[in-house]
PALO-28282 format. One record per residue (C-alpha): residue number from 1; x, y, z. Coordinates in nm, 4 decimals, padded with zeros to 6 digits. Layout:
BEGIN
<fifi><n>NUM</n><px>X</px><py>Y</py><pz>Z</pz></fifi>
...
! end
This chain:
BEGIN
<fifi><n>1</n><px>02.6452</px><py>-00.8467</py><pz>-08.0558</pz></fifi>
<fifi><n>2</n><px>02.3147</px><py>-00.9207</py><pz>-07.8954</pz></fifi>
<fifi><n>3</n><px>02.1380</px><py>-00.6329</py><pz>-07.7226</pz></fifi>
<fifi><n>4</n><px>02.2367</px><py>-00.5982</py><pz>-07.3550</pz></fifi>
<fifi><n>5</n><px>02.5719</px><py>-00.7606</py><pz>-07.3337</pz></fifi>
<fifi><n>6</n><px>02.7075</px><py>-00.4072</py><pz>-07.4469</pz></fifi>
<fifi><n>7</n><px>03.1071</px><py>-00.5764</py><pz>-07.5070</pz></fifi>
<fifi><n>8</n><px>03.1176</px><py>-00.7019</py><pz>-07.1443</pz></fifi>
<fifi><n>9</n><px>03.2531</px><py>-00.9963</py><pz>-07.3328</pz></fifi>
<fifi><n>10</n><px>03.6136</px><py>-00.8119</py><pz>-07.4240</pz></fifi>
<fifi><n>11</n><px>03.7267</px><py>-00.9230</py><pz>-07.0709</pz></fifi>
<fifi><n>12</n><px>03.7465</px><py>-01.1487</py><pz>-06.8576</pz></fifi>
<fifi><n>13</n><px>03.7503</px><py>-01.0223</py><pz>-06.5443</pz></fifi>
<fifi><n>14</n><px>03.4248</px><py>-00.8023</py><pz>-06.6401</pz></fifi>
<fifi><n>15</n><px>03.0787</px><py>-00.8996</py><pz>-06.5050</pz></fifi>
<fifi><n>16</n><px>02.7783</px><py>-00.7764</py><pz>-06.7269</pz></fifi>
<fifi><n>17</n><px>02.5094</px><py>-00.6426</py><pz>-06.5369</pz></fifi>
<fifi><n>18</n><px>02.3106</px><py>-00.9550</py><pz>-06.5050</pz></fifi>
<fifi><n>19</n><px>02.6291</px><py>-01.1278</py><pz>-06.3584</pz></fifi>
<fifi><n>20</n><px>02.7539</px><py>-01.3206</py><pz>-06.6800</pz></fifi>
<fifi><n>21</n><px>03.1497</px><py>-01.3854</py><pz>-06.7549</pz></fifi>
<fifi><n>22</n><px>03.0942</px><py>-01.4340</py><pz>-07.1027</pz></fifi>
<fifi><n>23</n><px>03.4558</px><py>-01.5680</py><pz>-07.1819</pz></fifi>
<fifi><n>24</n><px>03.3715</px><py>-01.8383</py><pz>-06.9699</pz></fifi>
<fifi><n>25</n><px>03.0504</px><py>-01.9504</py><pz>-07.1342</pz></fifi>
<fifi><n>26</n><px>03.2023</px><py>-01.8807</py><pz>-07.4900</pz></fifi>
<fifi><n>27</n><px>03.4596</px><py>-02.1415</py><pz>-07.3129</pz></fifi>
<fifi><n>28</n><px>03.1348</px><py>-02.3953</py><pz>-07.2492</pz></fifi>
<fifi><n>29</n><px>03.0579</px><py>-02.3382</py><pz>-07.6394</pz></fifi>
<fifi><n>30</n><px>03.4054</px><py>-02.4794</py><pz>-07.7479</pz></fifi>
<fifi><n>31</n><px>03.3658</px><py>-02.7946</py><pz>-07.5312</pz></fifi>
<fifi><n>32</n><px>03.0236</px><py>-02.8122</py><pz>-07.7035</pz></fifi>
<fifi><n>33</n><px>03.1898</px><py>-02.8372</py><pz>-08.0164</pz></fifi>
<fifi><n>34</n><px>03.4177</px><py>-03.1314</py><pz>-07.9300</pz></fifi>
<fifi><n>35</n><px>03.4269</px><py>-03.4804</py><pz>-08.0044</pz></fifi>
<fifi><n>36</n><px>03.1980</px><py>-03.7000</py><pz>-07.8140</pz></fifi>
<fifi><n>37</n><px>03.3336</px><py>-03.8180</py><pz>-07.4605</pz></fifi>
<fifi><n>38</n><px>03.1350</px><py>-04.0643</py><pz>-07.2580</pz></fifi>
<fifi><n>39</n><px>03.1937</px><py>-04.1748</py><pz>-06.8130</pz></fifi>
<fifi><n>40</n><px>03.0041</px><py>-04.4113</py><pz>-06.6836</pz></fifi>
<fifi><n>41</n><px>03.0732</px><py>-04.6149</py><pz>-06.3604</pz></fifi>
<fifi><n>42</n><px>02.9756</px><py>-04.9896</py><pz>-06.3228</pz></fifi>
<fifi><n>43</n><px>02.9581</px><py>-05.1971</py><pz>-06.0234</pz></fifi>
<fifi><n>44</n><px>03.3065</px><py>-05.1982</py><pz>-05.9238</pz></fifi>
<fifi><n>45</n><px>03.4643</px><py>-04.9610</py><pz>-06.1744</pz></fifi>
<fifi><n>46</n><px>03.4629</px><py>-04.6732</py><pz>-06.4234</pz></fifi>
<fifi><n>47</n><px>03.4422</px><py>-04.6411</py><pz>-06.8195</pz></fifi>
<fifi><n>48</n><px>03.5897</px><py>-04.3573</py><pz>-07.0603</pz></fifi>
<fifi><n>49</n><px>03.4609</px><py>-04.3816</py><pz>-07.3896</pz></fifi>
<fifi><n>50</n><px>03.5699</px><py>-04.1103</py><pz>-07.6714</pz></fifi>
<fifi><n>51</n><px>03.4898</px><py>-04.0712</py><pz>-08.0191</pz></fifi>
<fifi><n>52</n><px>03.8465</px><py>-03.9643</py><pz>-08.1567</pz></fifi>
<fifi><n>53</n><px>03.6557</px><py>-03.8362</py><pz>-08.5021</pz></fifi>
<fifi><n>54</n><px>03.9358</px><py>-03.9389</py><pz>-08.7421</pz></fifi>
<fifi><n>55</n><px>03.8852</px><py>-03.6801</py><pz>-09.0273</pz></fifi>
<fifi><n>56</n><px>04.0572</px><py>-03.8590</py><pz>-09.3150</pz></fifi>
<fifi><n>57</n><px>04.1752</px><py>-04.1866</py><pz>-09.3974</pz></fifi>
<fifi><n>58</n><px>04.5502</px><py>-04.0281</py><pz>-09.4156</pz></fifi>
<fifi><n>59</n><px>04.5455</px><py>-03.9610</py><pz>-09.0566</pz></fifi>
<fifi><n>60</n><px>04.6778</px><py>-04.2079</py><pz>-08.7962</pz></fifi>
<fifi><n>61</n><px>04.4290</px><py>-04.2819</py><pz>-08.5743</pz></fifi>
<fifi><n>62</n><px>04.7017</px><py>-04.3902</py><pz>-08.2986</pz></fifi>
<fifi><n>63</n><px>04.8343</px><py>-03.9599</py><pz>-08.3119</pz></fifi>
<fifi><n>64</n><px>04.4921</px><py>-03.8775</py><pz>-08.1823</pz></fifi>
<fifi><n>65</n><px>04.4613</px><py>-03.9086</py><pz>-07.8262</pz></fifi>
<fifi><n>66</n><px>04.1487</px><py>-03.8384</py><pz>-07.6196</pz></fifi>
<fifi><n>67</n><px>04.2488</px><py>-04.0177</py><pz>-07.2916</pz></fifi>
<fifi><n>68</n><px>04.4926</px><py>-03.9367</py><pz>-07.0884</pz></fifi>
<fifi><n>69</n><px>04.6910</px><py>-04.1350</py><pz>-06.8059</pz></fifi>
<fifi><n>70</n><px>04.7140</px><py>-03.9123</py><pz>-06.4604</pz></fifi>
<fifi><n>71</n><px>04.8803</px><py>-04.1916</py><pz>-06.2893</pz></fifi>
<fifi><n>72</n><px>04.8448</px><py>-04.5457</py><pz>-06.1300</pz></fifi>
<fifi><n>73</n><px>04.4820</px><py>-04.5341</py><pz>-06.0712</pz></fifi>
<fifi><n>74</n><px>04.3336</px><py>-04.2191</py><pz>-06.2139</pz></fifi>
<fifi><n>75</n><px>04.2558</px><py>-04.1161</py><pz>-06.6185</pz></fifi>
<fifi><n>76</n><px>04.0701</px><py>-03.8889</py><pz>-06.7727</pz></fifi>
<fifi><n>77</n><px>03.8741</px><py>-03.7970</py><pz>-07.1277</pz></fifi>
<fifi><n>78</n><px>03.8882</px><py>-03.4874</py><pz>-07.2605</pz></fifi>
<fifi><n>79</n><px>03.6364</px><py>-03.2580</py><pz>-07.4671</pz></fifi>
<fifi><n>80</n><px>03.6609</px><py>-02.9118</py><pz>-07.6737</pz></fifi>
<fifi><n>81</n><px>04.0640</px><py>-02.7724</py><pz>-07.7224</pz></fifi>
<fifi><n>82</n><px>04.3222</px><py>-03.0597</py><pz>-07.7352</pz></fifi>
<fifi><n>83</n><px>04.6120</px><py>-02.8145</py><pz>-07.6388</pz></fifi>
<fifi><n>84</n><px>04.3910</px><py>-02.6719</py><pz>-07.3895</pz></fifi>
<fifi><n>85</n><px>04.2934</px><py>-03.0012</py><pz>-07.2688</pz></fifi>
<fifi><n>86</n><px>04.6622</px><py>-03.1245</py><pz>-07.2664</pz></fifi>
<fifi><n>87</n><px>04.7732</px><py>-02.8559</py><pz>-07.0365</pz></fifi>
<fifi><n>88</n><px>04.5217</px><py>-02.9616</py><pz>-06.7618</pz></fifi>
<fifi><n>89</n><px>04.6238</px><py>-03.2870</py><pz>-06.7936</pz></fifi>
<fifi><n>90</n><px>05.0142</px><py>-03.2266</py><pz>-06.7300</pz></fifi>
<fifi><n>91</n><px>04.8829</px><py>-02.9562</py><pz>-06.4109</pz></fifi>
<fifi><n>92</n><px>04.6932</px><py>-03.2890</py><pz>-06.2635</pz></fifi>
<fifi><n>93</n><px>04.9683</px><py>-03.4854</py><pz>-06.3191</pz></fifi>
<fifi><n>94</n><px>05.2056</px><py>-03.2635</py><pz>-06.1792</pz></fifi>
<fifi><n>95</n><px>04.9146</px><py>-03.2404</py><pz>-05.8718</pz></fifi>
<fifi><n>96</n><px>04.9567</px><py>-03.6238</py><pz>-05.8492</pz></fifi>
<fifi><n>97</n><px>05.3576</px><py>-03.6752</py><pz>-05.8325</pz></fifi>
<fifi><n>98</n><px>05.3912</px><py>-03.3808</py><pz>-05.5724</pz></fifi>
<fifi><n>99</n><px>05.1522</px><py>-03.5137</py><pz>-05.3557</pz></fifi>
<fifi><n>100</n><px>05.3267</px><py>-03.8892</py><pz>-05.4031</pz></fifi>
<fifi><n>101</n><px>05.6647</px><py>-03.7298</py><pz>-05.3047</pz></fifi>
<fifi><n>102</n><px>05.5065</px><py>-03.5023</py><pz>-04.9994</pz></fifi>
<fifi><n>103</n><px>05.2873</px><py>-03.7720</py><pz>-04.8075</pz></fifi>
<fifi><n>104</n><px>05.3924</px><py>-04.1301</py><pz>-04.9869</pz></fifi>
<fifi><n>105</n><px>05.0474</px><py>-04.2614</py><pz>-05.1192</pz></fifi>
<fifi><n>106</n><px>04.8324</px><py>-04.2371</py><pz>-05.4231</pz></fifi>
<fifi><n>107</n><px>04.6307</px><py>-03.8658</py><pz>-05.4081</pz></fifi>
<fifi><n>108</n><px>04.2324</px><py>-03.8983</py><pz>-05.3952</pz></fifi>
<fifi><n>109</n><px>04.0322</px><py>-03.8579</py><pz>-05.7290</pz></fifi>
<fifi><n>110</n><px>03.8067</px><py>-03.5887</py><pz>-05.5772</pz></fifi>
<fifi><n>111</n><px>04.1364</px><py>-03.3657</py><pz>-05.4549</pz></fifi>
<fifi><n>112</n><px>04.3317</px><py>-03.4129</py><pz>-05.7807</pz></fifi>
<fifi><n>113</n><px>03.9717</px><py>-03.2675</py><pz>-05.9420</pz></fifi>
<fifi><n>114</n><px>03.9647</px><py>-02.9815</py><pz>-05.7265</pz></fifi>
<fifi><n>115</n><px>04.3302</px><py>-02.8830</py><pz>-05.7508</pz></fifi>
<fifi><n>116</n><px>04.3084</px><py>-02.9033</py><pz>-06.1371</pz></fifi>
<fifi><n>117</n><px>03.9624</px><py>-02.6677</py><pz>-06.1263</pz></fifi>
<fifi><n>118</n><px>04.1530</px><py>-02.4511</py><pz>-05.8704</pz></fifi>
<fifi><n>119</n><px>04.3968</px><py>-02.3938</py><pz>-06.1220</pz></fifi>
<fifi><n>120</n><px>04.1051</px><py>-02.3624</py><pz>-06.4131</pz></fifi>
<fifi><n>121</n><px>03.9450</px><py>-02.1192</py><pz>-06.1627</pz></fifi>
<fifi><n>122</n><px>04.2370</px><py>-01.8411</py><pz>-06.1443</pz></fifi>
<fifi><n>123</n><px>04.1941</px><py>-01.8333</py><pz>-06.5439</pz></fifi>
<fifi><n>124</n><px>03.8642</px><py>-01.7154</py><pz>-06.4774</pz></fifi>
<fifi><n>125</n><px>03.9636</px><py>-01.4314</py><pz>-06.2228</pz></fifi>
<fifi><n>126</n><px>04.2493</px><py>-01.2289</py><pz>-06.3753</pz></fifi>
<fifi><n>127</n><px>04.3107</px><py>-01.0647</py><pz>-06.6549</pz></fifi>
<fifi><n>128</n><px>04.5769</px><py>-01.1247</py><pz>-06.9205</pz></fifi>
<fifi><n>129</n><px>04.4246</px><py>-01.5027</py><pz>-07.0176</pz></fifi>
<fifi><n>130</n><px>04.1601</px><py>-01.6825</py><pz>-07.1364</pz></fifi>
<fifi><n>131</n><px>03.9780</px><py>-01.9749</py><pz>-06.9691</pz></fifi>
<fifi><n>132</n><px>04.0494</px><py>-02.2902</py><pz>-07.0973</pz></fifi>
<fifi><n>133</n><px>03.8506</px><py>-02.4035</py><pz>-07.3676</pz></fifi>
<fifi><n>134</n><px>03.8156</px><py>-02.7338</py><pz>-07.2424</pz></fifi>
<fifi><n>135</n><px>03.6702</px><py>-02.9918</py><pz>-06.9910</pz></fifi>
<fifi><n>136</n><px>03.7503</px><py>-03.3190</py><pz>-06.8318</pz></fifi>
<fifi><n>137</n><px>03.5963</px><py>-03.6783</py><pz>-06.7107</pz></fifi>
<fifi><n>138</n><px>03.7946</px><py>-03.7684</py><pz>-06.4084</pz></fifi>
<fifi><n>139</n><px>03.7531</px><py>-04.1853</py><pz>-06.3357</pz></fifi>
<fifi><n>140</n><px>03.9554</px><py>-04.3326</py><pz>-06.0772</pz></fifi>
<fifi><n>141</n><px>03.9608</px><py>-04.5550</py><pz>-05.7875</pz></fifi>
<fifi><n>142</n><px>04.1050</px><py>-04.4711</py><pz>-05.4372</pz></fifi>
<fifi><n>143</n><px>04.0332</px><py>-04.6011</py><pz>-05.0739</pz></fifi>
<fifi><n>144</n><px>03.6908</px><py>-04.4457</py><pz>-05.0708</pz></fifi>
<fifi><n>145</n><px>03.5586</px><py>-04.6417</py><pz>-05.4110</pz></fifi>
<fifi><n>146</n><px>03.5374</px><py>-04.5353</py><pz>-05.7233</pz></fifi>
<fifi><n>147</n><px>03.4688</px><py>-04.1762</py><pz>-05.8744</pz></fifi>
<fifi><n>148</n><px>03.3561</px><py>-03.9814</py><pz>-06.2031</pz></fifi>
<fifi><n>149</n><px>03.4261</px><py>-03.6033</py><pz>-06.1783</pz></fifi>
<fifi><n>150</n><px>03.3187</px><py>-03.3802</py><pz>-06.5141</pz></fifi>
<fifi><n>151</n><px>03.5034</px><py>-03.0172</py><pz>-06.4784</pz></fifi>
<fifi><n>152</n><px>03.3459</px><py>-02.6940</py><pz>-06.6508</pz></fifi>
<fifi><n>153</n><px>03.5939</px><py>-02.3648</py><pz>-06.7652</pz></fifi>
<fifi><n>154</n><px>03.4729</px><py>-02.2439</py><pz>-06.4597</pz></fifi>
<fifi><n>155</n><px>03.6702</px><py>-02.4175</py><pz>-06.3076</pz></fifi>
<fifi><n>156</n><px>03.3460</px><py>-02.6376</py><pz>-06.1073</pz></fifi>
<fifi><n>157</n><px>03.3181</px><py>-02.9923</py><pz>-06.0548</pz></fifi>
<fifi><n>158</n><px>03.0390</px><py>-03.2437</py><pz>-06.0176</pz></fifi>
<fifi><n>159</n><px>03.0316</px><py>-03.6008</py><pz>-05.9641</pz></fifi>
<fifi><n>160</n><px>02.8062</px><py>-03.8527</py><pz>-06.1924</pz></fifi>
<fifi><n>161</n><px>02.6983</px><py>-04.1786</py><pz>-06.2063</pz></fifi>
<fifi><n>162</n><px>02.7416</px><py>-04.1735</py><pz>-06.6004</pz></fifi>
<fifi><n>163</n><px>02.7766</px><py>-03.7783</py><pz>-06.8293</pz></fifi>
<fifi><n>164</n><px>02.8590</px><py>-03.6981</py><pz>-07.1153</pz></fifi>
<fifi><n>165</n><px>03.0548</px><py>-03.4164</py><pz>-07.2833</pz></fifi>
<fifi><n>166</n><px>03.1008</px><py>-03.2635</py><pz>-07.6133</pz></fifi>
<fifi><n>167</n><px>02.8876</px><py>-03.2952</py><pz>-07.9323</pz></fifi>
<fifi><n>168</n><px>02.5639</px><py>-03.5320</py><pz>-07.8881</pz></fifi>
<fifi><n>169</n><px>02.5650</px><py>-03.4652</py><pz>-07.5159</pz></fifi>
<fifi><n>170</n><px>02.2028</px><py>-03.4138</py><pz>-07.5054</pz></fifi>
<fifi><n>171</n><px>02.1511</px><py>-03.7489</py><pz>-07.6926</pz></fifi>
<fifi><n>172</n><px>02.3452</px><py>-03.9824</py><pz>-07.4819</pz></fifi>
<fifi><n>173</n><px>02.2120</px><py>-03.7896</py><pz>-07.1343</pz></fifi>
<fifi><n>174</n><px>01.8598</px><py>-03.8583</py><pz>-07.2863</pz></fifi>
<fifi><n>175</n><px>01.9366</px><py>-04.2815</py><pz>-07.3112</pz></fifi>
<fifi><n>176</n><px>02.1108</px><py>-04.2860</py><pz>-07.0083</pz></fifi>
<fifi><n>177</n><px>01.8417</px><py>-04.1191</py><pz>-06.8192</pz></fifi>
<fifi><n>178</n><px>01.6096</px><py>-04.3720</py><pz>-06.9225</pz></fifi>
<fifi><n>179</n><px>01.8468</px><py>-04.6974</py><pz>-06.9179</pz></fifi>
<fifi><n>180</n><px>02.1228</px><py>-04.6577</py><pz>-06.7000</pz></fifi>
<fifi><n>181</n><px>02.1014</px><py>-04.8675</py><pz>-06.3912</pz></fifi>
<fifi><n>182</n><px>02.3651</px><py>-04.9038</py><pz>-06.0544</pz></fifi>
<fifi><n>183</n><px>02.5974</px><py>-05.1585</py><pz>-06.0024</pz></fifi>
<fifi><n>184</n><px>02.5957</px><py>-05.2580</py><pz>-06.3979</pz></fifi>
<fifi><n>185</n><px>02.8162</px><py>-05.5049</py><pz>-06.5208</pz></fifi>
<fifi><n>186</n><px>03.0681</px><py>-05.3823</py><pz>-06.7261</pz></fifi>
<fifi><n>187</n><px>02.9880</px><py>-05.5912</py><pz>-07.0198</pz></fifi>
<fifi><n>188</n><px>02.6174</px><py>-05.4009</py><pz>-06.9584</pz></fifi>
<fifi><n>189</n><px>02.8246</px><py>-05.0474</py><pz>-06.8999</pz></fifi>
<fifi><n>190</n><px>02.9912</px><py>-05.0890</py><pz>-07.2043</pz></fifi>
<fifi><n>191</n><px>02.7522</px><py>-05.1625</py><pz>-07.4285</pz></fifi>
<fifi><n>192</n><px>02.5174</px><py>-04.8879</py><pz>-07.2964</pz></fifi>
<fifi><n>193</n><px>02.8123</px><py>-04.6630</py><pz>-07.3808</pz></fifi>
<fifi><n>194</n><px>02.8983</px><py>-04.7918</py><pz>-07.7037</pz></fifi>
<fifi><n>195</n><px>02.5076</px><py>-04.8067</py><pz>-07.7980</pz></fifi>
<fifi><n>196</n><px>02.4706</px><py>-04.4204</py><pz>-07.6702</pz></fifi>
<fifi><n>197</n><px>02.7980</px><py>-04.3148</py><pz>-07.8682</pz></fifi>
<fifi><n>198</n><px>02.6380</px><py>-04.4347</py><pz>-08.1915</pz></fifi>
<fifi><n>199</n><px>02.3567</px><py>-04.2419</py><pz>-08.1737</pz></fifi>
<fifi><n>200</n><px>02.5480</px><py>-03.9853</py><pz>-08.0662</pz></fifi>
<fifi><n>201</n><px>02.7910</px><py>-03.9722</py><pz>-08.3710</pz></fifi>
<fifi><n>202</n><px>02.5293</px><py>-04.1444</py><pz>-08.5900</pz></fifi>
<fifi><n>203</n><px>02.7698</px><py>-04.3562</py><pz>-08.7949</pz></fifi>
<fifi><n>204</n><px>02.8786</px><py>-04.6947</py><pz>-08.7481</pz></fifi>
<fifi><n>205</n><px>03.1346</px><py>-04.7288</py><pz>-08.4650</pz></fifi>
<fifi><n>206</n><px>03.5194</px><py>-04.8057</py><pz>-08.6023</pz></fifi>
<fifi><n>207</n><px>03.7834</px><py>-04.9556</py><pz>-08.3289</pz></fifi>
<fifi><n>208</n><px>04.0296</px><py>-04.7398</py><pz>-08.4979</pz></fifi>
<fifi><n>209</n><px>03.8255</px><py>-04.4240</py><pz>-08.4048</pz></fifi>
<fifi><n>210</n><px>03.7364</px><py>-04.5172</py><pz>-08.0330</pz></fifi>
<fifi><n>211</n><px>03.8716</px><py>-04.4845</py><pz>-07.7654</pz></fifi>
<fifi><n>212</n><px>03.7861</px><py>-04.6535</py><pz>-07.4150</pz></fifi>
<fifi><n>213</n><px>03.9560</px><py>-04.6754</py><pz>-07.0974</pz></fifi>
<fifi><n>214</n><px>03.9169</px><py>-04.8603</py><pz>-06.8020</pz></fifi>
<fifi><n>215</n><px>03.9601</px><py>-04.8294</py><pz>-06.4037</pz></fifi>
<fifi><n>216</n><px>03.8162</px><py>-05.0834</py><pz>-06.1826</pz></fifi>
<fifi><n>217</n><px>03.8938</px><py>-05.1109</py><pz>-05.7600</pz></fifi>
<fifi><n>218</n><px>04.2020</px><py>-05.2293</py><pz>-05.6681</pz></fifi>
<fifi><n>219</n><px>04.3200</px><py>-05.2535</py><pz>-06.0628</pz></fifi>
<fifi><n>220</n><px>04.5574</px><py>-05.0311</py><pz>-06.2376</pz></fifi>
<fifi><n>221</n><px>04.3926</px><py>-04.7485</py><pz>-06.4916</pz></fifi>
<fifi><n>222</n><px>04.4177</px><py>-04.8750</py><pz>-06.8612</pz></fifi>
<fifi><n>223</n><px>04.3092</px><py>-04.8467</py><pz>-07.2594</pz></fifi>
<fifi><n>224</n><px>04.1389</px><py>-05.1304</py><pz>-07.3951</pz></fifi>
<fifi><n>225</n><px>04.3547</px><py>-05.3208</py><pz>-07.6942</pz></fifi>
<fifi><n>226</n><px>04.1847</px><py>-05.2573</py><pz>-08.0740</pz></fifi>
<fifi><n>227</n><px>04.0872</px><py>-05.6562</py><pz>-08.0085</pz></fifi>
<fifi><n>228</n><px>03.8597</px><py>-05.5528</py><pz>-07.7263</pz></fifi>
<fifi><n>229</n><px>03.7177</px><py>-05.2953</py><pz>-07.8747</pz></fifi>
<fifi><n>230</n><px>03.6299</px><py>-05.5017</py><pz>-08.1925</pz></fifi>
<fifi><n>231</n><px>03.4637</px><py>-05.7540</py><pz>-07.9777</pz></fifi>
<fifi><n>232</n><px>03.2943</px><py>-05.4611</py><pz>-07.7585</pz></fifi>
<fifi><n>233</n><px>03.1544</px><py>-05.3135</py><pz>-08.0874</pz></fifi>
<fifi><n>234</n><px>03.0242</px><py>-05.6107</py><pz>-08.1971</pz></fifi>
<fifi><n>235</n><px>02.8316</px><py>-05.7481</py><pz>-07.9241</pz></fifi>
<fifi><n>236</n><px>02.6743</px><py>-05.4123</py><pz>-07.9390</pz></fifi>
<fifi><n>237</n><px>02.5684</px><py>-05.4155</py><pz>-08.2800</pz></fifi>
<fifi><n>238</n><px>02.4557</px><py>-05.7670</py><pz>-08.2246</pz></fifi>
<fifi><n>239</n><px>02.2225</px><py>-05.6876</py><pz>-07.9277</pz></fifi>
<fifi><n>240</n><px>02.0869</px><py>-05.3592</py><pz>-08.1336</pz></fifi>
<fifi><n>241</n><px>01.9926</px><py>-05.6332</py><pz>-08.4275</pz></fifi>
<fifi><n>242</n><px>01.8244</px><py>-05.8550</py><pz>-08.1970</pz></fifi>
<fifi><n>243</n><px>01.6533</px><py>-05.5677</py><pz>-08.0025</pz></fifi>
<fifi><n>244</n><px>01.5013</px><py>-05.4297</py><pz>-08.3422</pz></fifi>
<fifi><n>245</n><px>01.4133</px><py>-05.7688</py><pz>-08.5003</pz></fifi>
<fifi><n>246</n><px>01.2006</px><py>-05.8394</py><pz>-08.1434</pz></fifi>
<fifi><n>247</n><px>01.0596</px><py>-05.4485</py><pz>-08.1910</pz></fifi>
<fifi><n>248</n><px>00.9419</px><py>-05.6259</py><pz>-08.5520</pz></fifi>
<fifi><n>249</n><px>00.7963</px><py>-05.9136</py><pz>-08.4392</pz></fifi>
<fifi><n>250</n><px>00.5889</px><py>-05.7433</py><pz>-08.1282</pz></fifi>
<fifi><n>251</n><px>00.4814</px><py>-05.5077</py><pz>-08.4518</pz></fifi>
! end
C-alpha cells in the first residue's frame, strides 16, 4: 500500500484526504489494460476502429465483439471489462428505445452519453458496488452533425475530434496530435487510424482481428465487411512502403 492512502481504497464511497476515490482510478487502470480502441471523425462522419486481440488461433474471431450497435444511428467501441462494457451498452440501449417510444424520434448522441455516465456515476456514489471497469467511444449522427463522446468510470464525458482508449493510447494520441487534420476524407481517416493502430499493437494488422465501424450523416451506423477491411489494410501498408522508400531516397 503506498504511504498516505492509509486503505481509503476499501470503499467506495470513501474520499482520502487529498480527495481521491481510488476504486474509481483502479477502474481507469483496467481500461488501461484493454485492447486498443480508436474514434476519429471525418468530414461528414465518424470511425470506430478496435483491435479485438485474438489470443489463439482456436478462437473465433467473429465471438469477439468490440463494437456495439445502440441503434439506427449511434455505436460505440468499448475498452477494459467486456461484461462490464456489455452492461453499459444494453443501459444505452435501453436509454435509446424509451426515449423512441416517449417522444417518437431518434435520441441525441450527446443525451444518450450523459444518461449512460449518469448511470456510471451512481456506481461511483454508493456503496455496495464497484465502478465499472470500463469505458466507451460514442459515434453517431443526429440533427446537430456528427459526434465522438469517450466516457471515464467516473462516469464523465468529453467530446473529441479523434481519442483513443485502452493499451497504446499514448502512442496513437502522439500521431494524431501531429497528423490529424478536419474535414478528412474517410479514405484519409481510415488510414490514419489503421496506420496509428499498428504502431499501437506493433504487429501487422489481420482483418480477422479488427474491427471498424462506420457512421456517416444521414446514413445508418454499420461494421465494415472482412473485404473492406482487407482492402483498408492494404492501402495502408502500401502508403507506409511508399512513405519509407521516399524517407530512403531523401536519405
Amino acid at each position: 500500500m503506498q504511504p498516505g492512502q492509509m486503505a481509503y481504497d476499501r470503499g467506495i464511497t470513501v474520499f482520502s484526504p487529498d480527495g481521491r476515490l481510488f476504486q474509481v482510478e483502479y477502474a481507469r487502470e483496467a481500461v488501461k489494460k484493454g485492447t486498443t480502441t480508436i474514434g476519429i471523425k471525418f468530414k461528414d462522419g465518424v470511425l470506430l476502429v478496435v483491435d479485438k486481440r485474438v489470443s489463439s488461433r482456436l478462437v473465433e474471431p467473429e465471438s469477439i465483439e468490440k463494437i456495439y450497435d445502440i441503434d439506427d444511428y449511434i455505436g460505440c467501441a468499448t475498452s477494459g471489462l467486456v461484461a462490464d462494457a456489455r452492461i453499459l451498452v444494453d443501459q444505452a440501449r435501453k436509454e435509446a428505445q424509451v426515449h423512441k417510444v416517449n417522444y417518437g424520434e431518434n435520441i441525441g448522441v450527446e443525451m444518450l452519453t450523459k444518461k449512460v455516465c449518469d448511470y456510471e456515476q451512481n456506481y461511483t456514489q454508493y456503496g455496495g458496488a464497484r465502478p465499472f471497469g470500463t469505458a466507451l467511444l460514442v459515434a453517431g449522427s443526429d440533427d446537430l452533425g456528427t459526434h465522438l463522446f469517450e466516457t471515464d468510470p467516473s462516469g464523465a464525458l468529453v467530446a473529441y475530434k479523434a481519442s483513443c482508449i485502452g493499451t497504446g493510447r499514448p502512442v496513437v494520441m502522439d500521431i494524431f496530435e501531429k497528423d490529424f487534420k478536419d474535414n478528412m476524407s474517410f479514405d484519409a481517416a481510415l488510414k490514419l487510424a489503421l496506420s496509428a493502430l499498428a504502431s499501437a499493437i506493433e504487429e501487422k494488422l489481420n482483418p480477422e482481428s479488427i474491427e471498424i465501424g462506420v457512421v456517416k450523416t444521414d446514413e445508418k451506423f454499420r461494421r465494415l465487411t472482412g473485404d473492406e477491411k482487407a482492402k483498408a489494410i492494404a492501402k495502408t501498408e502500401e502508403k507506409e512502403k511508399k512513405a519509407k522508400a521516399a524517407a530512403k531516397t531523401e536519405e
